[in-house]
C-alpha positions as CSV (number, residue, x, y, z in Angstrom):
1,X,145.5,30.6,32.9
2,X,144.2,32.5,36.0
3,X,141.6,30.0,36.9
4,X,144.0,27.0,36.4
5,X,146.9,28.8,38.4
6,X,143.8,29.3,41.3
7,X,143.0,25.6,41.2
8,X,146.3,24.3,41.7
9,X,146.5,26.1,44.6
10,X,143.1,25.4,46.0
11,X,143.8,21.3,45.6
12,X,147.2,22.0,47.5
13,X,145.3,23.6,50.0
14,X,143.2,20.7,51.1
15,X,145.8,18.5,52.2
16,X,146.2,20.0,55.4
17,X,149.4,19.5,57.7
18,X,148.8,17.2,60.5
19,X,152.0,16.2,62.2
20,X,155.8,16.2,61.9
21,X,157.9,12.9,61.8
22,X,160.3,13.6,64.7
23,X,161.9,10.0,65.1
24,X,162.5,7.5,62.8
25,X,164.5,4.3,62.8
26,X,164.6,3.1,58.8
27,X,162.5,4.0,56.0
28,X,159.2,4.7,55.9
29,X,157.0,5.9,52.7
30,X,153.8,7.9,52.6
31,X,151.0,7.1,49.8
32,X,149.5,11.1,49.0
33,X,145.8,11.4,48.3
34,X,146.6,11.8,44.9
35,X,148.3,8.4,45.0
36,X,151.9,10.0,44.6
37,X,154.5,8.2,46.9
38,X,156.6,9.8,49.2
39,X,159.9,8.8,51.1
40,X,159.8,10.4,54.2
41,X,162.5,11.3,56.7
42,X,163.1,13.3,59.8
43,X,161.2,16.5,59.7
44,X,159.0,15.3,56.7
45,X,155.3,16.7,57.3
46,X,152.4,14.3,57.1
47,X,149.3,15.3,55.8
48,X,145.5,14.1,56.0
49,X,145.0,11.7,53.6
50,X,148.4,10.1,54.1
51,X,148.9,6.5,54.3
52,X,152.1,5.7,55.8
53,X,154.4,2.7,55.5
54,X,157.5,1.5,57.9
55,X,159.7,-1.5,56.1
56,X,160.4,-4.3,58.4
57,X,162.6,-2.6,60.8
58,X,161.5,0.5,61.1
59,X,159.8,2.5,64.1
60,X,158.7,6.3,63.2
61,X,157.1,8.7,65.5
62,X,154.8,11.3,64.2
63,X,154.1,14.5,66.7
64,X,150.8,15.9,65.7
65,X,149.9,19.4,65.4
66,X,148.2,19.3,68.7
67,X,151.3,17.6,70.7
68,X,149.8,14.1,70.7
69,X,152.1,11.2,69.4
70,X,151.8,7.8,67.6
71,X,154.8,5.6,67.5
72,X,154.2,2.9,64.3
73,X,156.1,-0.7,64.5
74,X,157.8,-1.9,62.0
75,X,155.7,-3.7,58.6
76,X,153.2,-1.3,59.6
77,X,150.3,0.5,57.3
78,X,148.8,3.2,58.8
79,X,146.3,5.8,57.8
80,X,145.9,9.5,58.6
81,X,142.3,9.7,57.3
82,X,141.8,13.7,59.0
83,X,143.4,15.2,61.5
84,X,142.5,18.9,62.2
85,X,143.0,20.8,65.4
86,X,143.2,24.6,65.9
87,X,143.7,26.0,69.5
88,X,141.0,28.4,69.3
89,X,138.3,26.2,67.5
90,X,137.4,23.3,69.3
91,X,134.4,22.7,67.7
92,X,136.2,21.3,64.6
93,X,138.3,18.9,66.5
94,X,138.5,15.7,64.4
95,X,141.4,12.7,65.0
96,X,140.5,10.2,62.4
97,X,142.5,6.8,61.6
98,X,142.8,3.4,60.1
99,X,145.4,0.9,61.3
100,X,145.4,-1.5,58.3
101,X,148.2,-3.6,59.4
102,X,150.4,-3.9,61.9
103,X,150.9,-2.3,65.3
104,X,151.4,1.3,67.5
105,X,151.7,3.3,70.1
106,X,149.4,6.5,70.9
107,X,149.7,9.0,73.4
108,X,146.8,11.8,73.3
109,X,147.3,15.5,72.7
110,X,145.1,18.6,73.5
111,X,142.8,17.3,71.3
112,X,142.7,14.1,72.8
113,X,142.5,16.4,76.4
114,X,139.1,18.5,75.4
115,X,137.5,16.4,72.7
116,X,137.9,12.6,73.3
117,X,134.7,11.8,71.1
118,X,136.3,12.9,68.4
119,X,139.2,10.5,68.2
120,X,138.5,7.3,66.7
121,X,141.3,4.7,65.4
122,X,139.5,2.0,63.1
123,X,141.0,-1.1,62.3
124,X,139.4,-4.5,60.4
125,X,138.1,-6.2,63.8
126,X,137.3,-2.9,65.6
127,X,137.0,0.6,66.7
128,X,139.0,2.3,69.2
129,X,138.2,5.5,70.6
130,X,140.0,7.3,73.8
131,X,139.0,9.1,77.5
132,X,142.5,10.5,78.1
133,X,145.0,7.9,77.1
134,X,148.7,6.0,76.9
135,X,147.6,3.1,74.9
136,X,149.2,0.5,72.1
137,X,147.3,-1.5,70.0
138,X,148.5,-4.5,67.5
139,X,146.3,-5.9,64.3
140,X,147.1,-9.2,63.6
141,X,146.1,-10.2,60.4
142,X,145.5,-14.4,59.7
143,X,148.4,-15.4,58.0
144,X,150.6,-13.5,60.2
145,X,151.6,-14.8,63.5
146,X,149.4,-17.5,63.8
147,X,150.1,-20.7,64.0
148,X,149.0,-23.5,61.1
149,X,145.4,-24.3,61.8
150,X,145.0,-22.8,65.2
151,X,141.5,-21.4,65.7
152,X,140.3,-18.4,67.1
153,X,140.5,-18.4,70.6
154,X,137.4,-17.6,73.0
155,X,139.8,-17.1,76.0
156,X,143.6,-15.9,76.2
157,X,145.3,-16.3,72.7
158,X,148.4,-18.2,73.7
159,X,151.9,-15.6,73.6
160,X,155.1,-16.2,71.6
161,X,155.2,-16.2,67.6
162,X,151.9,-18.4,67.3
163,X,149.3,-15.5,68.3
164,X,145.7,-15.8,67.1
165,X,144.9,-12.9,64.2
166,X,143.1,-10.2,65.8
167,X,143.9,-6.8,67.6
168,X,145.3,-6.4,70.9
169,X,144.9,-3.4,73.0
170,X,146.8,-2.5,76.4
171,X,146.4,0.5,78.4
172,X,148.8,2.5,80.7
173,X,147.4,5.2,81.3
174,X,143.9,6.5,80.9
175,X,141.1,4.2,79.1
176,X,140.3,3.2,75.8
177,X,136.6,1.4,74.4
178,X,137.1,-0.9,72.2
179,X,133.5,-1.2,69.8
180,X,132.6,-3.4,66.9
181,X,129.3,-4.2,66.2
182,X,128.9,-7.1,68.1
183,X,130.3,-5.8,71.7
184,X,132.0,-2.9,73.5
185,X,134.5,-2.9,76.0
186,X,135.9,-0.4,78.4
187,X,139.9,-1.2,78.7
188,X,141.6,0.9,81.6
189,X,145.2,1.3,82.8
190,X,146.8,-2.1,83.4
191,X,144.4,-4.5,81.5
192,X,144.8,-6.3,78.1
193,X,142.0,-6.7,75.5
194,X,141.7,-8.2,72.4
195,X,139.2,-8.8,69.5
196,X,138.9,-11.6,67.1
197,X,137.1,-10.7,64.5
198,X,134.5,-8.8,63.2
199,X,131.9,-10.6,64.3
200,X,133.1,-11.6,67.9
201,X,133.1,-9.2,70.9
202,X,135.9,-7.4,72.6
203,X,137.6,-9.5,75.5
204,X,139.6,-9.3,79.0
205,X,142.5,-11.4,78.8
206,X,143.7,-12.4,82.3
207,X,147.6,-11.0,81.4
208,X,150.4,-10.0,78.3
209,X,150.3,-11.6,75.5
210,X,153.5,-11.1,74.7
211,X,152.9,-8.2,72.0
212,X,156.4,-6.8,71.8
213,X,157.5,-2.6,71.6
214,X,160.8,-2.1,71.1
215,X,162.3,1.5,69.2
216,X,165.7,2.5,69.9
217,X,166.4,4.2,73.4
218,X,165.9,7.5,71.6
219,X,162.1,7.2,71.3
220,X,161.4,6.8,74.7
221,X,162.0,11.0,75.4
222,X,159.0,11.7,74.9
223,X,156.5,8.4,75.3
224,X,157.5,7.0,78.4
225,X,158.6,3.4,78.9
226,X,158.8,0.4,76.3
227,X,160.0,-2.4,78.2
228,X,156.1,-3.2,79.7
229,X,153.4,-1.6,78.8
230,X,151.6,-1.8,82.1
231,X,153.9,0.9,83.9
232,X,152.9,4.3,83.4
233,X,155.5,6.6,82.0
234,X,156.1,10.5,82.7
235,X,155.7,12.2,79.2
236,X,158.7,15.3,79.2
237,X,155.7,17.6,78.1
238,X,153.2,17.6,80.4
239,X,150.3,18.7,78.4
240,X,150.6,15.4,76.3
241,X,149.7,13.0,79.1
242,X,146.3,12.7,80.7
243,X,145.7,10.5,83.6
């Protein structure tokens, strides 16, 4: 009974606590490691190993345990594959995640401040990693907001509701490199990116596309500015931001 009682409380004790959900909009659900769902609301913890899930019209923000932020868009699937941070061991930094679907919005932490390298935000087309950054990126999947029969474009995907599939990255502040295994590119504040697929490179493109971030007035208290992503916001905690 001992040993069973121990092991209960040594699975609980992997899933380790790596953020807070301090805004939300609607509802948002979060698939456990153990494949348990979860409704989560304000003040819910999320854990590594969480996938998390906002309905249609909902935008949640999720403060991480070392004061970085990621705002999800609505119809979003998002995966918290580790996170661990500890103030006085930076050598087991790690900030690992998976945006399946949808779109976001990341502002980096103290992790983010003294161990970019270990940050790394995968999605189908590519990986993302940061050097200090204020960043949003979209996956758009084919099927979603592209139009009937439009190929993949090798210049500027046109703006509006018939985007190309792909993922589209925009910095304001800092810099982000965008890899897959065909290209890299270094995207810094005030430039637009975006990826194909899989097997084309990261581009430039010459202005917005038109990827839309919108949350209610209330999430902009602590991530700056949502009406354009090209003008640097002033986080209220200073540590958060990194220019």
């Amino acid at each position: 009974m001992l040993w069973l009682v121990l092991m209960s409380v040594s699975l609980h004790a992997v899933a380790q606590v790596a953020g807070t959900v301090t805004q939300l909009s609607g509802a948002m659900m979060a698939k456990k490691a153990d494949g348990k769902v979860k409704i989560l609301s304000l003040k819910s913890e999320v854990e590594s190993g969480d996938t998390l899930m906002t309905e249609k019209n909902t935008y949640a923000l999720v403060k991480f345990i070392d004061s970085s932020e990621i705002t999800l868009k609505p119809a979003t699937t998002f995966v918290v594959e580790q996170f661990a941070y500890q103030a006085d061991q930076p050598d087991g930094d790690r900030a690992s995640f998976n945006l399946v679907k949808g779109g976001l919005r990341s502002l980096s932490g103290l992790l983010g401040k003294r161990n970019k390298e270990k940050f790394s935000l995968k999605t189908p087309v590519a990986t993302i990693g940061i050097r200090g950054t204020y960043f949003t990126a979209e996956y758009i999947s084919a099927g979603g907001n592209q139009a009937p029969g439009a190929p993949l474009p090798q210049t500027a995907p046109s703006s509006g509701p018939t985007l190309a599939p792909g993922l589209y990255t925009s910095v304001t502040t800092g810099q982000i490199v965008v890899s897959n295994p065909v290209g890299t590119l270094d995207i810094v504040a005030g430039q637009f990116g975006f990826t194909p697929s899989f097997r084309q490179p990261p581009m430039l493109l010459p202005a917005d596309p038109g990827i839309r971030f919108t949350p209610l007035p209330v999430f902009n208290a602590s991530t700056g500015p949502t009406a354009s992503n090209t003008t640097p916001g002033k986080s209220n905690n200073v540590d958060c931001e990194v220019r």
